[in-house]
VODRENVEX-914281 format. One record per residue (C-alpha): x, y, z; residue in three letters. Coordinates in nm, 4 decimals, m for minus. Example, Ala and Ser with C-alpha at 12.3 -4.5 7.8 and 13.67 -1.06 7.14 Angstrom:
<milos>
xx: 1.2300 yy: m0.4500 zz: 0.7800 rest: Ala
xx: 1.3670 yy: m0.1060 zz: 0.7140 rest: Ser
</milos>
This chain:
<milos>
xx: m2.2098 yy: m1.4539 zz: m1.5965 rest: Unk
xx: m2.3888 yy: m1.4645 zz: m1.2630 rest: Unk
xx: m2.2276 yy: m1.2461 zz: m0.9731 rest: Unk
xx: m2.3300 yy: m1.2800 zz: m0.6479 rest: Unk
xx: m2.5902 yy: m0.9740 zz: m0.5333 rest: Unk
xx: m2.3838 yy: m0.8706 zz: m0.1939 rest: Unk
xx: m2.1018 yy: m0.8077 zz: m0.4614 rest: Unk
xx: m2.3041 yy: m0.6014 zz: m0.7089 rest: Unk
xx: m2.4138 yy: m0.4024 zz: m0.3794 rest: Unk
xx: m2.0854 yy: m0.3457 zz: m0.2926 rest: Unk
xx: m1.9770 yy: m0.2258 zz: m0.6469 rest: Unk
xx: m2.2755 yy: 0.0249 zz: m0.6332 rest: Unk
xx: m2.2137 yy: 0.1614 zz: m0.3173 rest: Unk
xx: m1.8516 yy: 0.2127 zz: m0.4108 rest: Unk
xx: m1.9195 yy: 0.3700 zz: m0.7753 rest: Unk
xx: m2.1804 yy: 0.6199 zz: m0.5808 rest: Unk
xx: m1.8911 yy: 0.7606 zz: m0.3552 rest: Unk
xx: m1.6568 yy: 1.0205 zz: m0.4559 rest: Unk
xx: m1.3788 yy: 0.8948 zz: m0.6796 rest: Unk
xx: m1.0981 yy: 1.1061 zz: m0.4417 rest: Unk
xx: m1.2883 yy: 0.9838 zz: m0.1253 rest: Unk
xx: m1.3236 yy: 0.6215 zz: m0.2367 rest: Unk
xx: m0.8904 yy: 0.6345 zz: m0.4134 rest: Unk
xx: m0.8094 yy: 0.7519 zz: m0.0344 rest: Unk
xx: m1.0229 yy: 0.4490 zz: 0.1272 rest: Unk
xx: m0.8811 yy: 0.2063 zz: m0.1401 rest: Unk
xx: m0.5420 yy: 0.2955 zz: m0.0180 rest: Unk
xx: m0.5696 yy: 0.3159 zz: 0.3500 rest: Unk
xx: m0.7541 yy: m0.0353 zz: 0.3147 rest: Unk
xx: m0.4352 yy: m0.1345 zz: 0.1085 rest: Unk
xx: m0.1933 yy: m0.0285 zz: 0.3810 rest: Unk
xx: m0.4055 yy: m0.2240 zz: 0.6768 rest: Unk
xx: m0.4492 yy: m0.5445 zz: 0.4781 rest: Unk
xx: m0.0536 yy: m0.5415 zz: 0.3789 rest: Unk
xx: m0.0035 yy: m0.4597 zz: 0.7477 rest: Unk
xx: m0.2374 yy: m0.7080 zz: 0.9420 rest: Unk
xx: m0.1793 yy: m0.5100 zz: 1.2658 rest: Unk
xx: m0.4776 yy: m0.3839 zz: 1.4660 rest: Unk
xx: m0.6987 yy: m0.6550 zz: 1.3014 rest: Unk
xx: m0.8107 yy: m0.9072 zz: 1.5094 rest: Unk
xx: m0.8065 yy: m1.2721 zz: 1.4227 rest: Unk
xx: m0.6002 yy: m1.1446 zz: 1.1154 rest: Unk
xx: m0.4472 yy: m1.4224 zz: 0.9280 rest: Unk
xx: m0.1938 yy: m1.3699 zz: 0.5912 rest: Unk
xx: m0.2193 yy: m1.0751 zz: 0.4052 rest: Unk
xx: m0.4655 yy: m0.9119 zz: 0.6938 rest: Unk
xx: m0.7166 yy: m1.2205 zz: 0.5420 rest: Unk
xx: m0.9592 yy: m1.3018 zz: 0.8718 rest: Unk
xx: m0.9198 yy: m1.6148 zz: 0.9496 rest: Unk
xx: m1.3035 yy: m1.8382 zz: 1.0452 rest: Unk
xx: m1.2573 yy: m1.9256 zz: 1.3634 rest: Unk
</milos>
């Protein structure tokens, strides 16, 4: 299976931080998405919309 290399980036960078830091960044990231305010151009779910 071929995954795209921006992805396997990400997953590195994430895996390298803290596991408390990156639980607490998960969540808040959670709470914003599920929220959609303060996000510009936010369409459902907090998803940007192209535009």
């Amino acid at each position: 299976m071929h995954y795209p290399c921006n992805c396997l980036k990400e997953v590195i960078k994430l895996r390298k931080q803290d596991k408390n830091e990156r639980e607490k960044r998960e969540s808040l990231l959670d709470l914003y998405m599920r929220d959609g305010h303060g996000i510009a151009g936010a369409g459902e779910g907090g998803v940007m919309q192209a535009g």
